[in-house]
Backbone bond lengths (Angstrom), bond angles and torsions (degrees), N, CA, C in turn:
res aa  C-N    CA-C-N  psi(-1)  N-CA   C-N-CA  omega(-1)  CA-C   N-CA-C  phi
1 X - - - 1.459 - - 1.529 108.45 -
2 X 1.377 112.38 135.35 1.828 113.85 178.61 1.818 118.59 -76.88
3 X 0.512 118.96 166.03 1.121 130.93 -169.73 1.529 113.80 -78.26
4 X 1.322 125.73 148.48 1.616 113.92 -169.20 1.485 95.70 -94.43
5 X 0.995 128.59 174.37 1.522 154.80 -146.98 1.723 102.80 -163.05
6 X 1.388 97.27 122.53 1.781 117.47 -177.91 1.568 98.97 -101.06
7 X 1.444 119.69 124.56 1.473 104.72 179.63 1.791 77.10 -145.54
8 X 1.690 91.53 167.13 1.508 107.74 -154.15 2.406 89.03 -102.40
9 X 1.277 109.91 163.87 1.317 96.91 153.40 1.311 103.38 -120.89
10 X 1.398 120.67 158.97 1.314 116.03 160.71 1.457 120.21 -112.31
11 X 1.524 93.36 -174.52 1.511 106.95 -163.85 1.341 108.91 -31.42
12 X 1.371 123.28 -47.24 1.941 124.33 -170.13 1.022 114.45 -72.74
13 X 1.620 104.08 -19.59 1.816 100.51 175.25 1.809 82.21 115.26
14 X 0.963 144.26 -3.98 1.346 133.54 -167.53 2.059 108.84 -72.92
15 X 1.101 94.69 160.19 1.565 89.95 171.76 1.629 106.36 -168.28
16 X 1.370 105.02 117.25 1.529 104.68 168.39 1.170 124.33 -80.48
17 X 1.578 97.40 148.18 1.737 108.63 -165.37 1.710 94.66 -100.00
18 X 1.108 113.37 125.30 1.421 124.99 -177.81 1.837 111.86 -34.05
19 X 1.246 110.63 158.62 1.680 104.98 -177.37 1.834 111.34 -78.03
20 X 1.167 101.76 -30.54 1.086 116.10 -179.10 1.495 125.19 -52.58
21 X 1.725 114.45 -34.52 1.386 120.01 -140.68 2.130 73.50 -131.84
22 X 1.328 111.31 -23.67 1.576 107.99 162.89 1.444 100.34 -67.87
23 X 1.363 153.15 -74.05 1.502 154.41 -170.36 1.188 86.09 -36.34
24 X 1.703 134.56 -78.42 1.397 113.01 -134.65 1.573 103.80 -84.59
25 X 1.223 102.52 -9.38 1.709 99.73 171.33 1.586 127.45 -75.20
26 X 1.183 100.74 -27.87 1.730 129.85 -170.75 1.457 114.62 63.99
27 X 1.094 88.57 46.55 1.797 110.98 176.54 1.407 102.45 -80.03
28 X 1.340 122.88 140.44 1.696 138.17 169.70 1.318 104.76 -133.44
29 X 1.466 112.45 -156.42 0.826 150.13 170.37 1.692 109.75 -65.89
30 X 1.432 121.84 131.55 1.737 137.25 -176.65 2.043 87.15 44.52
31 X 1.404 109.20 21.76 2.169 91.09 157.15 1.566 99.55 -49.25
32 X 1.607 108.10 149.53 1.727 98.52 161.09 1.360 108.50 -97.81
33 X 1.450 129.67 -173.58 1.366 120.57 172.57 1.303 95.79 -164.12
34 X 1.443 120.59 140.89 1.423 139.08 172.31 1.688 101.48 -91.92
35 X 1.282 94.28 126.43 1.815 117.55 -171.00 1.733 89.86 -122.20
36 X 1.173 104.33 131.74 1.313 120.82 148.22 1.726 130.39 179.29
37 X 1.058 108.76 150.56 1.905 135.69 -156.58 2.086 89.06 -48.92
38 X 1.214 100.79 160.69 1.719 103.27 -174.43 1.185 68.92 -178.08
39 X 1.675 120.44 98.65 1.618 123.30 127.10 2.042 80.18 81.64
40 X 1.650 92.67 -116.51 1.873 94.07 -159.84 1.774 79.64 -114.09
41 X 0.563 133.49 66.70 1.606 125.01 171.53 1.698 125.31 176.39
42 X 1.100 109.04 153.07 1.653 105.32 -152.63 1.613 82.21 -107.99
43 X 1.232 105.68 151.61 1.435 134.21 174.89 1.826 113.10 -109.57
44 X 1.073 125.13 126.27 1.471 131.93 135.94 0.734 160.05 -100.55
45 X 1.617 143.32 108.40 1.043 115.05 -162.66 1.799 125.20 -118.89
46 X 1.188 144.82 -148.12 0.984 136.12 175.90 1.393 117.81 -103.85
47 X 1.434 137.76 120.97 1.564 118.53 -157.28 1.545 89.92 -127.30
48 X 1.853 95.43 113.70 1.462 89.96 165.36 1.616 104.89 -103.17
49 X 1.540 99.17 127.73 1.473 114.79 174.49 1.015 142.56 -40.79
50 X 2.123 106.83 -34.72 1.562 138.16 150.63 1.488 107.75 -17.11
51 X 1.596 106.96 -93.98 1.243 152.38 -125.40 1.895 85.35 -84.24
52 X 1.456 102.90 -51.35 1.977 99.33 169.32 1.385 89.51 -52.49
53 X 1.188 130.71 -100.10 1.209 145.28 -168.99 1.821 108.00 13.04
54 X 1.643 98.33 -71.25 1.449 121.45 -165.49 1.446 86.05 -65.50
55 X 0.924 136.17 -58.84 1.723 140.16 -149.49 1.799 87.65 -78.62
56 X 1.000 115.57 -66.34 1.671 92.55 -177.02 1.633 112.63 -56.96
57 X 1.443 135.80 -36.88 0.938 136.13 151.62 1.774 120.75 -7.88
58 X 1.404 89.47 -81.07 1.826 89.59 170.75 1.378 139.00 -55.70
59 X 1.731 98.96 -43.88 0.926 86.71 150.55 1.645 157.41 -102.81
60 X 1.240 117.13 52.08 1.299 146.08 176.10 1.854 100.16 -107.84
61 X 1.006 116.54 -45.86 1.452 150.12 -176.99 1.843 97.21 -45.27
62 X 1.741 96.51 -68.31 1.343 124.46 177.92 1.842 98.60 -47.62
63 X 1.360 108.09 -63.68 1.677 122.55 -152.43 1.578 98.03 -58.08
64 X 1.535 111.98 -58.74 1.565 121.93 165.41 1.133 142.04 -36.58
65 X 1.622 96.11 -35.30 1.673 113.84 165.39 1.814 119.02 -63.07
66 X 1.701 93.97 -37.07 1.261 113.04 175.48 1.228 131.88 -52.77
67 X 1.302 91.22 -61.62 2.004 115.35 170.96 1.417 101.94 -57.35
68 X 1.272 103.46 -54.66 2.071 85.09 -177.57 1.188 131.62 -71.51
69 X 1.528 109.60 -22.18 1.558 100.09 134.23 1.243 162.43 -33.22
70 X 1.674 89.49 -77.49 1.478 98.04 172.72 1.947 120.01 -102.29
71 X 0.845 109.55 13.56 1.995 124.66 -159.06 1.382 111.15 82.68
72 X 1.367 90.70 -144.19 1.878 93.67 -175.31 1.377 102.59 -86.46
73 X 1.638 95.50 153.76 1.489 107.35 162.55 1.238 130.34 -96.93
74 X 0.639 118.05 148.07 1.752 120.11 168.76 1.888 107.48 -83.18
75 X 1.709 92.30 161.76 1.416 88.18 -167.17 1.355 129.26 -57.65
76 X 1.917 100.00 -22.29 1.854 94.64 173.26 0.749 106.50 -93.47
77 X 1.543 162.59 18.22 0.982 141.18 122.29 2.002 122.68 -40.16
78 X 0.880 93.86 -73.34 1.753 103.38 158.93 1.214 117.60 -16.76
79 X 1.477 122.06 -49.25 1.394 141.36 -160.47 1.540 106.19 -76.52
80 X 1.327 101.48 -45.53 1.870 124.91 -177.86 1.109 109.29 -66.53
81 X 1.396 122.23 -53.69 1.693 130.98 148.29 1.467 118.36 -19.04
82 X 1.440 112.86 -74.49 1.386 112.02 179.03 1.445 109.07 -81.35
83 X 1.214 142.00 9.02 1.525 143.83 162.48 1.673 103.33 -74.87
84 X 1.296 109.86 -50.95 1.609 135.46 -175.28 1.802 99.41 -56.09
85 X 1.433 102.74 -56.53 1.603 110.32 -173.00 1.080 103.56 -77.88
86 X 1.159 145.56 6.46 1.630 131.16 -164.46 1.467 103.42 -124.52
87 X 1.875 111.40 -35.00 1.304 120.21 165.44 1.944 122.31 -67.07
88 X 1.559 101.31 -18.38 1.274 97.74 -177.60 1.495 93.35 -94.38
89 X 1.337 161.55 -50.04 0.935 141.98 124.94 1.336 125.30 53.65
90 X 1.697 90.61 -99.16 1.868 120.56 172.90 1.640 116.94 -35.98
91 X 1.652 100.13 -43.99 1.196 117.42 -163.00 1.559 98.94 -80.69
92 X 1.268 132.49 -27.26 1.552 120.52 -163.39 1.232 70.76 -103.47
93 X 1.420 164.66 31.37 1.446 132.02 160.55 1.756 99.10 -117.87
94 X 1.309 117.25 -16.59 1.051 112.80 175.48 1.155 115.07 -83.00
Protein backbone atom coordinates (compact mmCIF):
# COMPACT_ATOMS: atom_id res chain seq x y z
CA UNK A 1 0.00 0.00 0.00
CA UNK A 2 1.48 3.71 -0.90
CA UNK A 3 1.77 6.01 1.35
CA UNK A 4 -0.86 8.88 2.02
CA UNK A 5 -0.02 12.33 0.87
CA UNK A 6 -1.22 15.64 2.94
CA UNK A 7 -2.04 18.33 0.37
CA UNK A 8 -3.48 21.76 1.31
CA UNK A 9 -6.82 23.22 -0.67
CA UNK A 10 -7.01 26.63 -1.37
CA UNK A 11 -9.14 29.44 -1.29
CA UNK A 12 -10.86 28.38 -4.96
CA UNK A 13 -11.21 25.04 -3.84
CA UNK A 14 -8.05 24.01 -5.92
CA UNK A 15 -5.80 21.15 -4.74
CA UNK A 16 -2.68 19.65 -6.16
CA UNK A 17 -2.31 16.13 -6.78
CA UNK A 18 1.23 15.25 -5.83
CA UNK A 19 3.91 14.76 -8.86
CA UNK A 20 4.47 11.50 -7.95
CA UNK A 21 0.95 9.88 -8.01
CA UNK A 22 0.45 12.48 -11.42
CA UNK A 23 3.49 10.24 -13.28
CA UNK A 24 2.07 7.01 -12.30
CA UNK A 25 -1.35 8.06 -13.24
CA UNK A 26 -0.39 9.85 -16.53
CA UNK A 27 -2.23 12.73 -15.50
CA UNK A 28 -1.28 16.26 -17.30
CA UNK A 29 -2.53 19.03 -18.10
CA UNK A 30 -6.86 19.37 -19.05
CA UNK A 31 -6.59 15.09 -17.55
CA UNK A 32 -10.41 14.89 -16.63
CA UNK A 33 -11.27 13.23 -13.39
CA UNK A 34 -14.47 11.90 -11.88
CA UNK A 35 -14.84 13.37 -8.20
CA UNK A 36 -17.37 12.16 -6.05
CA UNK A 37 -18.54 12.16 -2.06
CA UNK A 38 -18.11 8.29 -0.43
CA UNK A 39 -19.33 8.51 3.17
CA UNK A 40 -16.61 11.50 4.60
CA UNK A 41 -14.18 11.41 1.75
CA UNK A 42 -13.88 12.38 -1.85
CA UNK A 43 -12.92 9.90 -4.44
CA UNK A 44 -11.03 10.36 -7.86
CA UNK A 45 -10.81 8.84 -10.41
CA UNK A 46 -9.15 8.73 -13.81
CA UNK A 47 -11.60 9.65 -16.75
CA UNK A 48 -10.64 8.50 -20.00
CA UNK A 49 -12.81 10.49 -22.39
CA UNK A 50 -12.35 7.53 -25.17
CA UNK A 51 -13.79 4.73 -23.37
CA UNK A 52 -17.06 7.30 -22.01
CA UNK A 53 -17.28 8.22 -25.42
CA UNK A 54 -17.45 4.44 -26.80
CA UNK A 55 -19.68 3.36 -23.83
CA UNK A 56 -22.14 6.17 -24.33
CA UNK A 57 -21.80 5.40 -27.95
CA UNK A 58 -23.50 1.99 -27.53
CA UNK A 59 -25.50 2.86 -25.61
CA UNK A 60 -27.38 5.39 -27.68
CA UNK A 61 -26.74 2.65 -30.39
CA UNK A 62 -28.78 0.21 -27.97
CA UNK A 63 -31.70 3.12 -27.27
CA UNK A 64 -32.00 3.71 -31.27
CA UNK A 65 -32.26 0.22 -31.97
CA UNK A 66 -35.13 0.43 -29.55
CA UNK A 67 -37.07 3.34 -30.87
CA UNK A 68 -37.00 1.89 -34.30
CA UNK A 69 -38.52 -0.78 -33.10
CA UNK A 70 -40.86 -0.05 -30.92
CA UNK A 71 -41.43 4.19 -31.42
CA UNK A 72 -40.61 6.53 -28.83
CA UNK A 73 -39.84 5.89 -25.44
CA UNK A 74 -40.72 7.39 -22.59
CA UNK A 75 -38.25 8.24 -19.95
CA UNK A 76 -38.60 4.85 -18.00
CA UNK A 77 -38.17 3.08 -20.54
CA UNK A 78 -34.71 4.79 -21.15
CA UNK A 79 -33.96 4.22 -17.55
CA UNK A 80 -34.45 0.20 -17.98
CA UNK A 81 -32.13 0.52 -20.93
CA UNK A 82 -29.39 1.92 -18.96
CA UNK A 83 -30.30 -0.40 -15.83
CA UNK A 84 -30.04 -3.38 -18.55
CA UNK A 85 -26.59 -1.80 -19.91
CA UNK A 86 -24.99 -1.12 -16.74
CA UNK A 87 -26.01 -4.64 -15.30
CA UNK A 88 -24.50 -6.34 -18.35
CA UNK A 89 -21.50 -4.42 -17.74
CA UNK A 90 -21.09 -5.64 -13.99
CA UNK A 91 -21.45 -9.02 -15.26
CA UNK A 92 -18.56 -9.08 -17.97
CA UNK A 93 -16.31 -7.39 -15.36
CA UNK A 94 -16.99 -9.78 -12.80
Amino acid sequence: MEKADIVRMSSKGQVVIPQDLRQKLGLGAKSQLLIYRYADALIMKKLDVKDVEKRLGALYRRIDARTAKYGELKEVDIRREIEKYREEKRKQRA
